[in-house]
C-alpha positions as a Python dict, from the first residue, in 0.01 Angstrom:
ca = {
    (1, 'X'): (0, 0, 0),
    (2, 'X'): (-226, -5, 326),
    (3, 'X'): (-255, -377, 306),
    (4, 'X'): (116, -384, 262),
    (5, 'X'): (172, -194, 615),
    (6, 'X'): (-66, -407, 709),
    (7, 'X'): (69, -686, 684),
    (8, 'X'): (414, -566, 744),
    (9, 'X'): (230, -429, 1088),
    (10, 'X'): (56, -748, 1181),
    (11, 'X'): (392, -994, 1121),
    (12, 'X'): (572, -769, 1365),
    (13, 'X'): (347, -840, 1631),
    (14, 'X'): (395, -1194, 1581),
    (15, 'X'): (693, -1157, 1604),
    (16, 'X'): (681, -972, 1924),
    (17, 'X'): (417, -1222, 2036),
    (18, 'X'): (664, -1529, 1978),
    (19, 'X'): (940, -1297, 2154),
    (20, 'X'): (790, -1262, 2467),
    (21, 'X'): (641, -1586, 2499),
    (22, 'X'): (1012, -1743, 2440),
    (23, 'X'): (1106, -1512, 2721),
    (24, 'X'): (851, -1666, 2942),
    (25, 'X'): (958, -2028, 2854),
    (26, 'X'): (1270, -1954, 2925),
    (27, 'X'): (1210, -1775, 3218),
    (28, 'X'): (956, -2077, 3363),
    (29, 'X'): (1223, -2336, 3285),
    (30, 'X'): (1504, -2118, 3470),
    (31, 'X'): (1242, -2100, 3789),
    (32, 'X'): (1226, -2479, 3704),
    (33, 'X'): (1590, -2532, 3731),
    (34, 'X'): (1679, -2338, 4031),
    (35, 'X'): (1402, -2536, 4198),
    (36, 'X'): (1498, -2881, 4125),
    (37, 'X'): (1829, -2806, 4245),
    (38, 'X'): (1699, -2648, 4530),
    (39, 'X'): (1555, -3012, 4615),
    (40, 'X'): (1817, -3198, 4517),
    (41, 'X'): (2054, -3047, 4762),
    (42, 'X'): (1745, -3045, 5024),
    (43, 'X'): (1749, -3372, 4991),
    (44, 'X'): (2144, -3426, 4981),
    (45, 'X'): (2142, -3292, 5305),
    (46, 'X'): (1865, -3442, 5476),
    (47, 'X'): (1993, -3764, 5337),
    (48, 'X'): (2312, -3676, 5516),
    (49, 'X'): (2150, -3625, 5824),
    (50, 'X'): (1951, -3942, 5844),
    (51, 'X'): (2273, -4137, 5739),
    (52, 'X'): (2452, -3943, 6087),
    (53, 'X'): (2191, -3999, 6291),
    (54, 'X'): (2151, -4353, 6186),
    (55, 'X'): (2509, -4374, 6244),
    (56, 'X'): (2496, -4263, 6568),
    (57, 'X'): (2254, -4420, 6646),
    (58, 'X'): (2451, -4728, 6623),
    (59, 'X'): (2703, -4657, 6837),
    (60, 'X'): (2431, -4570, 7065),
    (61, 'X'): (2279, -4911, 7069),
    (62, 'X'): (2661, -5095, 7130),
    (63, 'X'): (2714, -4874, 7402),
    (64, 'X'): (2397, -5012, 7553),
    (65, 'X'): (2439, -5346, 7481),
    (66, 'X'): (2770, -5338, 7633),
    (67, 'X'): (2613, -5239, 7995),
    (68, 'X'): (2485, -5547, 8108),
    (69, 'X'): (2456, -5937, 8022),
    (70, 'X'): (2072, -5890, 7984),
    (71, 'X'): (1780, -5894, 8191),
    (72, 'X'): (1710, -6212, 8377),
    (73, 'X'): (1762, -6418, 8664),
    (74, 'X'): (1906, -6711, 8782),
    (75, 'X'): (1671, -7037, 8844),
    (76, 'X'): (1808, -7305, 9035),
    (77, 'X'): (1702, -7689, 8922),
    (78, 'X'): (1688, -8027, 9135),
    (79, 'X'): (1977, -8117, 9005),
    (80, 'X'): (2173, -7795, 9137),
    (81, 'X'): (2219, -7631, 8838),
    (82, 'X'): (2090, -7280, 8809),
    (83, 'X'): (1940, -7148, 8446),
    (84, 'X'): (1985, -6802, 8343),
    (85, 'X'): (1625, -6691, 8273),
    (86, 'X'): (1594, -6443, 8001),
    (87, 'X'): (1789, -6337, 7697),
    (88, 'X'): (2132, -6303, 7688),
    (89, 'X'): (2284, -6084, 7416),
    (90, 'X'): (2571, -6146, 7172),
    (91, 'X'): (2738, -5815, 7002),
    (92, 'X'): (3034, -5799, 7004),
    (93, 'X'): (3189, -5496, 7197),
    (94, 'X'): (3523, -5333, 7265),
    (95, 'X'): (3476, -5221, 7600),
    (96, 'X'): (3414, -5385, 7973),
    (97, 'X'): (3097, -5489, 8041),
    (98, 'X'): (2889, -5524, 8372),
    (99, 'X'): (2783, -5867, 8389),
    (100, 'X'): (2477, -5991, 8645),
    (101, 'X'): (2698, -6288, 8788),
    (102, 'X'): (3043, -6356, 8875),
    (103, 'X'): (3181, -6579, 8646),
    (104, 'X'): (2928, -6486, 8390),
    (105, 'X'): (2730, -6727, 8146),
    (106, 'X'): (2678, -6521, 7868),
    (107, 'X'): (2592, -6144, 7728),
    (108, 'X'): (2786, -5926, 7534),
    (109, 'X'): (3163, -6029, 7471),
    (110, 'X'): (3475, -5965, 7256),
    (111, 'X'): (3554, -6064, 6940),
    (112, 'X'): (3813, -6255, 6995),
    (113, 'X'): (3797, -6553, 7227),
    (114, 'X'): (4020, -6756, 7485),
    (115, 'X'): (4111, -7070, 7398),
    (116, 'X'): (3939, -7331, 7553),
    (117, 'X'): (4131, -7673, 7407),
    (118, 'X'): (4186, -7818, 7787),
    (119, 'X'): (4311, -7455, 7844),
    (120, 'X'): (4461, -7447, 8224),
    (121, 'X'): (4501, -7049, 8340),
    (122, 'X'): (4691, -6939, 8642),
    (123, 'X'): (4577, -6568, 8620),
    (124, 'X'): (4240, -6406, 8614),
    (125, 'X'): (4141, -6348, 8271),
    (126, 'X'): (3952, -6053, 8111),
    (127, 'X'): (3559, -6191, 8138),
    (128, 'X'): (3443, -6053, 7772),
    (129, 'X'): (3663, -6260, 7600),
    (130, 'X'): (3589, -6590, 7822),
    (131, 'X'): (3209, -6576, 7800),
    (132, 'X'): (3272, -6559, 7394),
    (133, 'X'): (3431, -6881, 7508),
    (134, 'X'): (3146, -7018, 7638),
    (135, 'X'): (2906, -6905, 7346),
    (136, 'X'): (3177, -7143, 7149),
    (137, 'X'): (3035, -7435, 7369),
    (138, 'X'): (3292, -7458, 7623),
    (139, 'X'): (3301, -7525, 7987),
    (140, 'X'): (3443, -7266, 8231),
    (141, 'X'): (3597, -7391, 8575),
    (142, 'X'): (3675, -7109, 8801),
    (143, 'X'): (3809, -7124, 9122),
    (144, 'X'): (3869, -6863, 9426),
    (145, 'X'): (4166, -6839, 9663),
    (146, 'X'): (3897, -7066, 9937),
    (147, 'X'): (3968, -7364, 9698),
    (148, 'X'): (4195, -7650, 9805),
    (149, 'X'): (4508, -7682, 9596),
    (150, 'X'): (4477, -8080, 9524),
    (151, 'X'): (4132, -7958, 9407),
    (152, 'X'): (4277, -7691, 9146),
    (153, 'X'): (4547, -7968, 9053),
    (154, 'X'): (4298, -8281, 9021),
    (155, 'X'): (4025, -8074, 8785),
    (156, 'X'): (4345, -7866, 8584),
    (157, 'X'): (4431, -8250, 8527),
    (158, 'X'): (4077, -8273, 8386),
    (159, 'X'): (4060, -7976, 8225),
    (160, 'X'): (4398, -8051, 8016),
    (161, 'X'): (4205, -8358, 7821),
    (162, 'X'): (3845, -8247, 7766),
    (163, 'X'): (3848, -8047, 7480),
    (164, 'X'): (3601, -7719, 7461),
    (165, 'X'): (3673, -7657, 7851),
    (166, 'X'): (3880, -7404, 8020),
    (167, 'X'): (3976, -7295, 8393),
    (168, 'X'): (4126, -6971, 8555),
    (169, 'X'): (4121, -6825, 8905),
    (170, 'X'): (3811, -6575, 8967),
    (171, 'X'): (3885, -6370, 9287),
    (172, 'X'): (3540, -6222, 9320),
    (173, 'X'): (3315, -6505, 9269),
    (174, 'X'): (3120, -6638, 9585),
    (175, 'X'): (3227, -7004, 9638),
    (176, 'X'): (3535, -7172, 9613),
    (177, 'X'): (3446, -7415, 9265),
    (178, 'X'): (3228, -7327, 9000),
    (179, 'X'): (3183, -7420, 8658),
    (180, 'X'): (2984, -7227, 8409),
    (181, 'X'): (2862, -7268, 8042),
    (182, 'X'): (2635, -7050, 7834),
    (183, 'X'): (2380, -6946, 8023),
    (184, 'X'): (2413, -7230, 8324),
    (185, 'X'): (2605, -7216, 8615),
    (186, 'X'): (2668, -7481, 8954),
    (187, 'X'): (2874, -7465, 9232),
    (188, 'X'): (3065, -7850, 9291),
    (189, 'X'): (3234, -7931, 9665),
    (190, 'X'): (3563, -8031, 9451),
    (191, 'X'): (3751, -8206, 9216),
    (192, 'X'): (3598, -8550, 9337),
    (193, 'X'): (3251, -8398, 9337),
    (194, 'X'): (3033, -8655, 9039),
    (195, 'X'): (2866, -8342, 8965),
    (196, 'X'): (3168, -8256, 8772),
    (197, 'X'): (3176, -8477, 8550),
    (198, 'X'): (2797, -8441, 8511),
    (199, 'X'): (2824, -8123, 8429),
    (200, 'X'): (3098, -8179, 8132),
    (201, 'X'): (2881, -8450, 8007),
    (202, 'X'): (2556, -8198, 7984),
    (203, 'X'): (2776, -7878, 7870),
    (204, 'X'): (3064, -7980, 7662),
    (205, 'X'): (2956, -7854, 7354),
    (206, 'X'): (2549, -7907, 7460),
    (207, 'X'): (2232, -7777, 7344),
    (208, 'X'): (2276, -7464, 7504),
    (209, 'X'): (2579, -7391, 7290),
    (210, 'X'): (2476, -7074, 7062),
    (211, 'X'): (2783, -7155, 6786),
    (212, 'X'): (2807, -7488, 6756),
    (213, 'X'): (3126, -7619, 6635),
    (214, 'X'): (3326, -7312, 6668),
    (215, 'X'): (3674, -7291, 6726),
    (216, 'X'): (3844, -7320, 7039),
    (217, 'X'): (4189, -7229, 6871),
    (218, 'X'): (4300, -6950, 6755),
    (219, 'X'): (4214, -6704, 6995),
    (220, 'X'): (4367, -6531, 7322),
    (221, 'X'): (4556, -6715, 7499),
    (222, 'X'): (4699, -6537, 7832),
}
């Protein structure tokens, strides 16, 4: 009869035993539980705050780019033409940008060019989306009020039949005649000037072009 109580006594606490150590399982794996979540929503948000910051850090970096053409200067050759020295950028940006010359050769720009098929202008036109002309490699003639009208008539002429070229009036630039491409720049005397046609030989779709090929269709046309 004692062993019986025993035994009775003894299974009980086994019982017990297995009780309480179930309790602690189930305890550990609810601490468990609530901690993994705890990390997955740590991380959730953290996640989200890189992705933001990346984000704005983003538009950061366009609105830089979209302050200047670059850092560089102008070197003038022999031959008269002055090279941009240093990089010029490419984003594309929907805002103004402050160039370093007047026409510019390059630097940030719109998206959407102007055509430059022989494309005569007779108003000024908006500078981002002509130098993403001139990363098409096209030629830019741009005159000022100083120029001579059978000047302006004689190079439109030229301008009409030489594909990958363009020409508008630019108020603010220094001398009366100047043609630019990507990144190059001259002033000529006029229409009857050789370097003209020097220049169109060299630029017209030259080395210097960053997009070879592109399109000069399609795009703004004032």
């Amino acid at each position: 009869m004692g062993s019986a109580n025993k035994s009775s006594t003894d299974r009980k606490a086994r019982i017990e035993e297995m009780r309480r150590a179930e309790q602690a399982r189930e305890r550990r794996n609810r601490v468990l539980t609530i901690a993994a979540s705890v990390v997955v929503v740590a991380g959730l948000v953290v996640g989200g705050v890189v992705l933001v910051r990346s984000q704005d850090d983003k538009g950061s970096d366009t609105a830089a780019a979209s302050d200047s053409s670059g850092k560089g200067k102008f070197v003038t050759g022999k031959d008269g033409v002055k090279t941009w020295e240093g990089k010029l950028s490419r984003n594309h940006v929907n805002k103004a940008v402050k160039y370093a010359s007047e026409p510019p050769v390059g630097g940030d720009h719109n998206q959407v060019w102007m055509n430059c098929n022989g494309d005569v202008y007779t108003e000024q036109l908006n500078n981002t989306n002509a130098v993403h002309s001139l990363e098409h490699g096209a030629v830019w003639v741009t005159y000022n009020a100083d120029a001579k009208k059978a000047d302006i008539d004689a190079l439109a002429a030229k301008v009409k039949k030489t594909p990958y070229t363009l020409m508008s009036p630019m108020d603010d630039q220094k001398d009366p005649i100047m043609l630019s491409a990507w990144g190059h720049q001259r002033t000529v005397t006029g229409a009857s000037d050789p370097n003209v046609d020097t220049f169109f030989r060299k630029f017209v779709q030259g080395e210097q072009t960053p997009e070879p090929g592109a399109a000069c269709t399609n795009g703004l046309s004032k």
